[in-house]
Every structure is written in C-alpha cells, then in structure tokens.
KEZADREN-450964 format. One record per residue: residue number from 1; residue in three letters; chain; x negated, y, z negated of N, C-alpha, C in turn. Coordinates in steps of 0.05 Angstrom, whole numbers. Example, Ala and Ser with C-alpha at 12.3 -4.5 7.8 and 13.67 -1.06 7.14 Angstrom:
REM residues 2
   resi   resn   chain    neast   nnorth      nup   caeast   canorth     caup    ceast   cnorth      cup
      1    Ala       A     -264     -114     -156     -246       -90     -156     -264      -66     -156
      2    Ser       A     -257      -45     -142     -273       -21     -143     -258        1     -157
***
This chain:
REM residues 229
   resi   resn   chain    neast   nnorth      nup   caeast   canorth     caup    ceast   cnorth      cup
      1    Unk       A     2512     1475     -370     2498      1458     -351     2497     1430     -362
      2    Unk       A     2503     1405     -338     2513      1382     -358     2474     1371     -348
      3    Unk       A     2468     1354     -364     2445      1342     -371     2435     1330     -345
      4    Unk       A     2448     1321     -329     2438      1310     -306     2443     1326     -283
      5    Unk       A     2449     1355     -290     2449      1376     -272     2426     1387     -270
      6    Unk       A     2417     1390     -300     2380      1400     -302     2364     1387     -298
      7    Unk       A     2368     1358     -300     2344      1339     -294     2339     1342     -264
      8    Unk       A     2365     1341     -251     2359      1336     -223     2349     1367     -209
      9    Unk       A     2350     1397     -225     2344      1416     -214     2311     1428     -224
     10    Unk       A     2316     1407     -245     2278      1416     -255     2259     1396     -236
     11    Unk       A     2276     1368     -231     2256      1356     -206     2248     1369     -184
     12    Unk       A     2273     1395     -174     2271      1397     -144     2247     1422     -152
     13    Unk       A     2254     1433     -174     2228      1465     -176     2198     1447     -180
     14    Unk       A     2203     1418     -198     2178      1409     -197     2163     1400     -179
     15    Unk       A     2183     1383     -165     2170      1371     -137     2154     1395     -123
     16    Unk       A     2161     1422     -123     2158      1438      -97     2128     1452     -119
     17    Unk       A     2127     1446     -142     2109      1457     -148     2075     1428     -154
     18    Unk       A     2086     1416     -156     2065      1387     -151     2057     1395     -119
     19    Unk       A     2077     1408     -100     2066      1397      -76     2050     1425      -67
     20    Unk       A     2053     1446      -87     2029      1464      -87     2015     1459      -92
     21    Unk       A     2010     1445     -113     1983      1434     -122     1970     1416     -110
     22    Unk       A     1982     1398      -97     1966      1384      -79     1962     1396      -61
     23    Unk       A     1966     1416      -50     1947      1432      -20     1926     1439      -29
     24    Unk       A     1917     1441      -48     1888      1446      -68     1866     1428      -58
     25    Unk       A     1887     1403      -60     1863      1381      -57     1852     1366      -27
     26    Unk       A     1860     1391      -10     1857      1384       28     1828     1383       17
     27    Unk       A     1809     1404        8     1788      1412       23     1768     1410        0
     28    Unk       A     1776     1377      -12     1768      1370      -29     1738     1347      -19
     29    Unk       A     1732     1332      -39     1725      1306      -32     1742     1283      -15
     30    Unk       A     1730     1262       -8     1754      1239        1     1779     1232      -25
     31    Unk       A     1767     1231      -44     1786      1216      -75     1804     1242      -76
     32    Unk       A     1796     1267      -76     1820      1284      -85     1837     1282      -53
     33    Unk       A     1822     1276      -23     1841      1291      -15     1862     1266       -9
     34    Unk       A     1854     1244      -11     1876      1220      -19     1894     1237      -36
     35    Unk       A     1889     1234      -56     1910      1232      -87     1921     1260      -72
     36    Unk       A     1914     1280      -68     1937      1304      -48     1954     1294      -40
     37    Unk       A     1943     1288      -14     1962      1276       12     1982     1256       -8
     38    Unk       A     1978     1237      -19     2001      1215      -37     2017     1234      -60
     39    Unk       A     1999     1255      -68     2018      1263      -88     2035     1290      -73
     40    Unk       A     2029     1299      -47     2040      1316      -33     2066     1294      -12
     41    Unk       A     2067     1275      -13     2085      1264       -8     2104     1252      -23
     42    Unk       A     2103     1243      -50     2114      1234      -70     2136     1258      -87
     43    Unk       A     2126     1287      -83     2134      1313      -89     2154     1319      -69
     44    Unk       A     2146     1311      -45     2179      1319      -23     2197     1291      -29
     45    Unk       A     2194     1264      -37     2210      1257      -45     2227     1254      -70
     46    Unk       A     2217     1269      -89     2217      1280     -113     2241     1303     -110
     47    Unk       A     2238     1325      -90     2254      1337      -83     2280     1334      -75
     48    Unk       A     2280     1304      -57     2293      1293      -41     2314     1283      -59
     49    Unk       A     2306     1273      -85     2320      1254     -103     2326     1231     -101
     50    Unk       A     2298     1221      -67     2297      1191      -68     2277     1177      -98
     51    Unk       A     2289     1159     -110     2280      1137     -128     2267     1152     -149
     52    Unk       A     2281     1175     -165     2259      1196     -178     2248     1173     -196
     53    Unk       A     2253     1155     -213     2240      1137     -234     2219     1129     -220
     54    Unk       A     2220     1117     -192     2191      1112     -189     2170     1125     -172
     55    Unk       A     2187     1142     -166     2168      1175     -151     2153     1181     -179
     56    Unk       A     2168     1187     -206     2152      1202     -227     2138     1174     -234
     57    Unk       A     2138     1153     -228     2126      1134     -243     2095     1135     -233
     58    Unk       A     2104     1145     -198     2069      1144     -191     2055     1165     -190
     59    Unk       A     2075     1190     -193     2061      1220     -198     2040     1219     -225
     60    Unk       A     2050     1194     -252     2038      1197     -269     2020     1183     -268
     61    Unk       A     2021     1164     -245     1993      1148     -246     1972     1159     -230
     62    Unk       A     1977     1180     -203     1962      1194     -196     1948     1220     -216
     63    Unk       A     1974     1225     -243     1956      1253     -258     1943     1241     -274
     64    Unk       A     1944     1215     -282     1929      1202     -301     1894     1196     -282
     65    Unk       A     1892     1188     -258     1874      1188     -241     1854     1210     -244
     66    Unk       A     1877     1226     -237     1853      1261     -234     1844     1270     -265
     67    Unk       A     1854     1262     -292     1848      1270     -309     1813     1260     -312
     68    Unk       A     1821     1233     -304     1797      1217     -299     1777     1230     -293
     69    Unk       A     1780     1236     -267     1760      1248     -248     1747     1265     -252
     70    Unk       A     1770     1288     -262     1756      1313     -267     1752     1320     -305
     71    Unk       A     1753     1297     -320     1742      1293     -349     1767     1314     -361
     72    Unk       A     1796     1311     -357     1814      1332     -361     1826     1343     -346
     73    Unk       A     1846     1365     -351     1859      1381     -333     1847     1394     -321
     74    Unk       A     1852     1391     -291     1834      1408     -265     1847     1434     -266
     75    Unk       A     1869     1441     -272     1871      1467     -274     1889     1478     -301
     76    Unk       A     1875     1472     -326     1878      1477     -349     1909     1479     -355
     77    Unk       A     1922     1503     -365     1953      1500     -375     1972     1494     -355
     78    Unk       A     1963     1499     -322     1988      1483     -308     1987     1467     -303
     79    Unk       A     1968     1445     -306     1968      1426     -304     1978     1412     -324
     80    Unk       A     1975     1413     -351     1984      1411     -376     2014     1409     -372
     81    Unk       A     2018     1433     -370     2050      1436     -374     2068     1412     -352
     82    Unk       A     2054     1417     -325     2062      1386     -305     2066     1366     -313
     83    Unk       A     2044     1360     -325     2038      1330     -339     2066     1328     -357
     84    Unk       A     2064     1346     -377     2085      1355     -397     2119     1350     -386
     85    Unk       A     2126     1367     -367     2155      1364     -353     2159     1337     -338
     86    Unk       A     2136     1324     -324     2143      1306     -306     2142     1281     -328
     87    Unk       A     2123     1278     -352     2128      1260     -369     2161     1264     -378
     88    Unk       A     2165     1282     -393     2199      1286     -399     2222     1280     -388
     89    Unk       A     2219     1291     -359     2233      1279     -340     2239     1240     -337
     90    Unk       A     2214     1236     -329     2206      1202     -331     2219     1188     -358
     91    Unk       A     2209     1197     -383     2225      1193     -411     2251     1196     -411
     92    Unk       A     2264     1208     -396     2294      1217     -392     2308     1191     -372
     93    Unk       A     2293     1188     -355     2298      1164     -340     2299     1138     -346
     94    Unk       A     2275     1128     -365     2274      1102     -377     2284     1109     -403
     95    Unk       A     2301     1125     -410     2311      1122     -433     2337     1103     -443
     96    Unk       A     2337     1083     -460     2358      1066     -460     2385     1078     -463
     97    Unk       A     2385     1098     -484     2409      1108     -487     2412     1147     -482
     98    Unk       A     2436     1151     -479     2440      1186     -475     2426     1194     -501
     99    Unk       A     2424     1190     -523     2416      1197     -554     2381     1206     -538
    100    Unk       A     2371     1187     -533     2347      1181     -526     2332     1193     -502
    101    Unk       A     2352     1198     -488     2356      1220     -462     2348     1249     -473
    102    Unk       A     2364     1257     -489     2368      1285     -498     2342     1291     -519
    103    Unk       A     2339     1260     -536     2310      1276     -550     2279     1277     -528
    104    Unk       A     2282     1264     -497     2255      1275     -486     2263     1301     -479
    105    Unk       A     2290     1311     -470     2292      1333     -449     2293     1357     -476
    106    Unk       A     2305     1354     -495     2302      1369     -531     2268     1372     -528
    107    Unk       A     2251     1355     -519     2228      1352     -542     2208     1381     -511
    108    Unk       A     2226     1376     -495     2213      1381     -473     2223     1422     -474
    109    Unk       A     2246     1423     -480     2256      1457     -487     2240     1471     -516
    110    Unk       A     2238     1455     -537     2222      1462     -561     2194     1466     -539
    111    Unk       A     2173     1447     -529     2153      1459     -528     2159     1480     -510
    112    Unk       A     2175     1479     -489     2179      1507     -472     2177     1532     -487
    113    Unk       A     2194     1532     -512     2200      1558     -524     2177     1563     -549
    114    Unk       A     2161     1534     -551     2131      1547     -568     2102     1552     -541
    115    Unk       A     2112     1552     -525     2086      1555     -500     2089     1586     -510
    116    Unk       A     2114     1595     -505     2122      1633     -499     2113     1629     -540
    117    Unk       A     2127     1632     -555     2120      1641     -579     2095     1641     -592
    118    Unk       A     2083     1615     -586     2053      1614     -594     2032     1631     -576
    119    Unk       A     2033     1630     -546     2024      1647     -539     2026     1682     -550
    120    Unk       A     2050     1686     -556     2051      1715     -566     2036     1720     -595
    121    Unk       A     2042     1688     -617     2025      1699     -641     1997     1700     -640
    122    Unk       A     1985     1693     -621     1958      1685     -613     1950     1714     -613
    123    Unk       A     1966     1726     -588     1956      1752     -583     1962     1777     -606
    124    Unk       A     1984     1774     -628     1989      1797     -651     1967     1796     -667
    125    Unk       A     1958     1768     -671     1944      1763     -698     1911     1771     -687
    126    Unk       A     1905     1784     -657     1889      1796     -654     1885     1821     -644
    127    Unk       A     1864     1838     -661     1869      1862     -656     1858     1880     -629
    128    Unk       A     1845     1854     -619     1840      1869     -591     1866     1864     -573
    129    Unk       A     1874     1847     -578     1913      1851     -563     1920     1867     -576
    130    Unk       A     1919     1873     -603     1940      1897     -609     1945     1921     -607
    131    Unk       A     1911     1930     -594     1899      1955     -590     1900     1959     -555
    132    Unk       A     1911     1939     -547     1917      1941     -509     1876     1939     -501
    133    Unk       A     1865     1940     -517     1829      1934     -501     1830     1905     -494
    134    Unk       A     1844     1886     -517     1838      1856     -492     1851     1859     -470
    135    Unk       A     1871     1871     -460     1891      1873     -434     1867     1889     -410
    136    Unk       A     1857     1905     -423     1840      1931     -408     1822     1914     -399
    137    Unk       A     1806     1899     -418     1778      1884     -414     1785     1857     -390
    138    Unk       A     1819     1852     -383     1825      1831     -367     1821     1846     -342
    139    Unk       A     1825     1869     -341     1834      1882     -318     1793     1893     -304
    140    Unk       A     1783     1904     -334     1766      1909     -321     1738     1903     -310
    141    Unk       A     1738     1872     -327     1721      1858     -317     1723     1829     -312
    142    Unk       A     1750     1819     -315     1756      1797     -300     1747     1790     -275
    143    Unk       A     1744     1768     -269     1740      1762     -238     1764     1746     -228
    144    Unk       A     1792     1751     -235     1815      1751     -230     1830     1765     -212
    145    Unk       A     1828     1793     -226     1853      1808     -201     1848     1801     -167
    146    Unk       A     1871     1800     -166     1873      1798     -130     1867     1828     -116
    147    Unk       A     1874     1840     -124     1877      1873     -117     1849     1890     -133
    148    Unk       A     1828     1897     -121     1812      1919     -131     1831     1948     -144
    149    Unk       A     1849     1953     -130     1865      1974     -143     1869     1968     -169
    150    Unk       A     1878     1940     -179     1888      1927     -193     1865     1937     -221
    151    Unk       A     1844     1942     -217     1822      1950     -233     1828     1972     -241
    152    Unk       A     1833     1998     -225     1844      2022     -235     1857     2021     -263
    153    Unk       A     1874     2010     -268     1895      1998     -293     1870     2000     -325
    154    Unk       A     1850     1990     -317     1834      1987     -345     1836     2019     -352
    155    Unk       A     1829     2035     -338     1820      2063     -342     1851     2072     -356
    156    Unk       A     1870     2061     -364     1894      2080     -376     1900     2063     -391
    157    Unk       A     1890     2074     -421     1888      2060     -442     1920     2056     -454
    158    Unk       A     1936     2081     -450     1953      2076     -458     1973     2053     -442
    159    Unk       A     1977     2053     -419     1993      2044     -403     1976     2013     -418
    160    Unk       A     1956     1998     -416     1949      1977     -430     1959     1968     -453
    161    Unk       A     1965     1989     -476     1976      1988     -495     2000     1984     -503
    162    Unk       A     2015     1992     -480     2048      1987     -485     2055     1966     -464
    163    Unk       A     2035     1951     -445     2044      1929     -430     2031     1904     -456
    164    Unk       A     2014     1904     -467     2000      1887     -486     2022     1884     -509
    165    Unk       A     2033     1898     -517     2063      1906     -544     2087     1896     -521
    166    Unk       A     2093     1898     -499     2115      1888     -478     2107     1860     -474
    167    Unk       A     2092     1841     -472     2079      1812     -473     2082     1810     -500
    168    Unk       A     2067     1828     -524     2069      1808     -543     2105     1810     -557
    169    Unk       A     2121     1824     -553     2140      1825     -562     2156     1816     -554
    170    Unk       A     2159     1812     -525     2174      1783     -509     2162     1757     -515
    171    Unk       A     2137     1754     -522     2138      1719     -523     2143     1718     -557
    172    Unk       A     2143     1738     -571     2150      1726     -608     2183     1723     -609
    173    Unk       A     2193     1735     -597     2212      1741     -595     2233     1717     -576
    174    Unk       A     2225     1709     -567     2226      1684     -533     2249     1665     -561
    175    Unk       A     2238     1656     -575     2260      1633     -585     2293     1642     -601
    176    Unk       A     2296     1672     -605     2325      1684     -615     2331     1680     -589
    177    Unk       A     2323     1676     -558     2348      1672     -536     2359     1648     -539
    178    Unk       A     2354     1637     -555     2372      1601     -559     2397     1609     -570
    179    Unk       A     2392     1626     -579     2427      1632     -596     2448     1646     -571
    180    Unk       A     2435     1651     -554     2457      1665     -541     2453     1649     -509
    181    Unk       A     2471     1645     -490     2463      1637     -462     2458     1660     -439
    182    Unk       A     2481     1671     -446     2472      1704     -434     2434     1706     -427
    183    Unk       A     2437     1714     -454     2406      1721     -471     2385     1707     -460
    184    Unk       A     2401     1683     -464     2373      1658     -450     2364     1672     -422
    185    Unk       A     2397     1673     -408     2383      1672     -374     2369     1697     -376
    186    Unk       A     2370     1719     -389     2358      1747     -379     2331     1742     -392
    187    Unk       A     2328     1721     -415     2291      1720     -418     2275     1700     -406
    188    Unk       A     2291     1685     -387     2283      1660     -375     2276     1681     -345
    189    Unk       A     2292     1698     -330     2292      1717     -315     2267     1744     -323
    190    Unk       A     2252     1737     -344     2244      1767     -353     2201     1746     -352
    191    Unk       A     2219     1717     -361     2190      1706     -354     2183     1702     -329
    192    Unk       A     2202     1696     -310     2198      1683     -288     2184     1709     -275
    193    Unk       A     2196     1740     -280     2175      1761     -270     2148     1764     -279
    194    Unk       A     2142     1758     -304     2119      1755     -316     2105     1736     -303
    195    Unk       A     2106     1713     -303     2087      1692     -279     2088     1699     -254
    196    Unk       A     2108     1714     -243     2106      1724     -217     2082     1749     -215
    197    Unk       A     2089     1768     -241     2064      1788     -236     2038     1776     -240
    198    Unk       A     2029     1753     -261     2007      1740     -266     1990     1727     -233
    199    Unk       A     2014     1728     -216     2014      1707     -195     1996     1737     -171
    200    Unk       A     2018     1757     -182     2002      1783     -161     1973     1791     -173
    201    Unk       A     1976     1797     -189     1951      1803     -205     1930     1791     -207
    202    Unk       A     1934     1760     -217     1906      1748     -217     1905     1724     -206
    203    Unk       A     1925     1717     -190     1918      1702     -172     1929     1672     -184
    204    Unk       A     1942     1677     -209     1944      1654     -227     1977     1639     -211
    205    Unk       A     1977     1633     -186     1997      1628     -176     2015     1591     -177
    206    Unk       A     2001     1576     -193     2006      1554     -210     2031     1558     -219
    207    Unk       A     2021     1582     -242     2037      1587     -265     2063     1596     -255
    208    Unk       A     2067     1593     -234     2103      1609     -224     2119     1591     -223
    209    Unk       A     2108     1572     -211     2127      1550     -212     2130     1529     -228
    210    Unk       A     2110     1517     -239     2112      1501     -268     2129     1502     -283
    211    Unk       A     2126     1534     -294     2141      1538     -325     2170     1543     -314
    212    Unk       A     2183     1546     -296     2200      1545     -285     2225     1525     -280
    213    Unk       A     2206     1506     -273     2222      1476     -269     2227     1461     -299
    214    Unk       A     2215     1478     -319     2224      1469     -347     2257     1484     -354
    215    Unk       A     2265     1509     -343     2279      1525     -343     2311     1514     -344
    216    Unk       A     2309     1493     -318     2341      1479     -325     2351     1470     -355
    217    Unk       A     2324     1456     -369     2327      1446     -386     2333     1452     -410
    218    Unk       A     2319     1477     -403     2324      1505     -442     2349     1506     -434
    219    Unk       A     2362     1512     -415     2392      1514     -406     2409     1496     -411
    220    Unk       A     2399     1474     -406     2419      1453     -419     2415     1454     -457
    221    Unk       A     2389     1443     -455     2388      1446     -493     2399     1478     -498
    222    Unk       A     2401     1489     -493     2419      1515     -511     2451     1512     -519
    223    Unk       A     2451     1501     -485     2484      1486     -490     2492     1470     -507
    224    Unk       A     2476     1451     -506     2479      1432     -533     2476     1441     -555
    225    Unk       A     2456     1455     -556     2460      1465     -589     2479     1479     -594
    226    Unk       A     2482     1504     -582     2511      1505     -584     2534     1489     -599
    227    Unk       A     2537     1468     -575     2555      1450     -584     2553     1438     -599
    228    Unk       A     2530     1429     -609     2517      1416     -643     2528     1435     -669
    229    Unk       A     2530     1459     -662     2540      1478     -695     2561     1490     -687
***
C-alpha cells in the first residue's frame, strides 16, 4: 500500500467516525451542539477529500475546544486515539519532506501496535485477568452490557477464563504481525472483531471505528519496513 493510499483511506474511516461522534453532541448544550454540527460537517468533507489540510486543521481546533470544555477527553481512549490519528494525519500533510511524512504516519503505527500490546501487559501482570474473575466481574456487575443475557456469561467461570487468555494473548502478541503482511491483515481483521464485540456487548461503539482508521497505516508501515531490511 503506497503512503498516500493510507492517508487518504484512514481519512475516509476517520471522517465517518468524527461524524459519529458528533451526533453525540445534538442533545447537548448550545457550545457542544455548535462544535457537532461544524465538526459533523468538516468529517463529510474529510471523507470527501475536499482540502483535508484544512478540514484537519479545524477538526483540531474544534478537539482542542472540547478538551477545554470538558477539562479533557469527553470520551476517554476514543477520543484520545482521534486526537492521536487526526494529529498524524495533519503532520503528514504539513510535512516538508517524504522523510518527515513517514516519521508522523511511523510514529502513528508504533503507537497503534503499543495501544494492543500494552493493553494486553496490563491485563497478564494482573491476576484477576489471569484468573478470567476481572472478565466475570465486567460482565457481572458492569453497567455496560447492552444485553441482560449478556450477564448470564459471569456465571461460567470457565468460558471467562479462556476468553480473558484469548484478549490477553492477542494483544501481547499484536506486534510479531509486523513481520508478516498476511499476518498483519488476519490480526488487524481479528481486532476489528474484538471492537465490534466490545461495540455489542457494552455498548463501547466509539471504539469500532477509531482504531480502525489507524489500520491503513500499520499497512503501509509494515510495507516499508519490509522494504527497510
């Protein structure tokens, strides 16, 4: 994938996921439901691939706004990670040279592939993840799941235990797909189900599209490294 194949395909997953997030902010105050409406229009032109330098120029002046507002990220890691891709993107744009290009969209695949790895050591190096009871205790007293059925799940300790070892062994594991492209797409395909179930389950439906629109990019940086050794 050549470099301005992913830039322009992580804009269109991003745009479409900025302009989820701004439907958030209809049934807001007057200030959020401005900054919506502007940043739900700036996201279909984002898509569009009219003027992306100064579409992301004002996306960042609107996320810099709401950080304001709401003393930080209004919705913790996807918002983060937004901030995160649409800065990279923008850096990729005002970058003077290709060298300089490749270390935002580089700097932008490294944190992709420590979001998944760090998340996984987080959970080994604790033993209530390792014992499937933190997974149980999400299920059974969260105020998350979308599904009451969805509760049933705490009561089967085992089935907890080998989906808690299936999470933590896909995200420690998440950065050996750089060596292969194959490999990449089937763990880039194995997360995108994981935020999709996060999305059935607890409602955490942010997270589907975010980490996603970073996806072109591990794709291109694999390529390149590749071609680097």
């Amino acid at each position: 994938m050549t470099l301005e194949l992913a830039v322009r395909l992580a804009e269109i997953i991003l745009g479409f996921a900025i302009f989820q997030q701004s439907l958030e902010f209809m049934r807001g105050q007057q200030l959020e439901k401005t900054l919506g409406i502007v940043r739900a229009v700036l996201a279909v032109l984002l898509m569009l691939g009219l003027q992306p330098l100064l579409v992301e120029s004002a996306l960042l002046v609107t996320a810099v706004i709401l950080i304001r507002r709401f003393q930080g990220p209004y919705n913790g890691g996807s918002d983060t990670m937004t901030l995160l891709v649409l800065l990279c993107l923008w850096l990729s744009h005002v970058a003077p040279t290709r060298y300089w290009q490749e270390i935002a969209l580089g700097y932008l695949a490294v944190q992709l592939t420590l979001s998944y790895f760090q998340s996984g050591w987080v959970k080994v190096v604790n033993p209530d993840w390792r014992s499937g009871s933190a997974l149980q205790k999400v299920f059974a007293l969260s105020a998350y799941p979308v599904s009451e059925n969805a509760r049933l799940w705490a009561v089967r300790p085992q089935l907890m235990f080998f989906i808690s070892w299936a999470v933590i062994g896909f995200e420690l594991i998440f950065p050996l797909a750089l060596f292969n492209q194959t490999l990449l797409i089937v763990a880039l395909g194995i997360a995108a189900l994981f935020h999709l179930a996060n999305a059935c389950l607890f409602g955490l439906n942010r997270f589907f599209w975010i980490w996603p629109a970073a996806f072109p990019v591990i794709v291109w940086f694999q390529g390149r490294l590749m071609n680097a050794f």
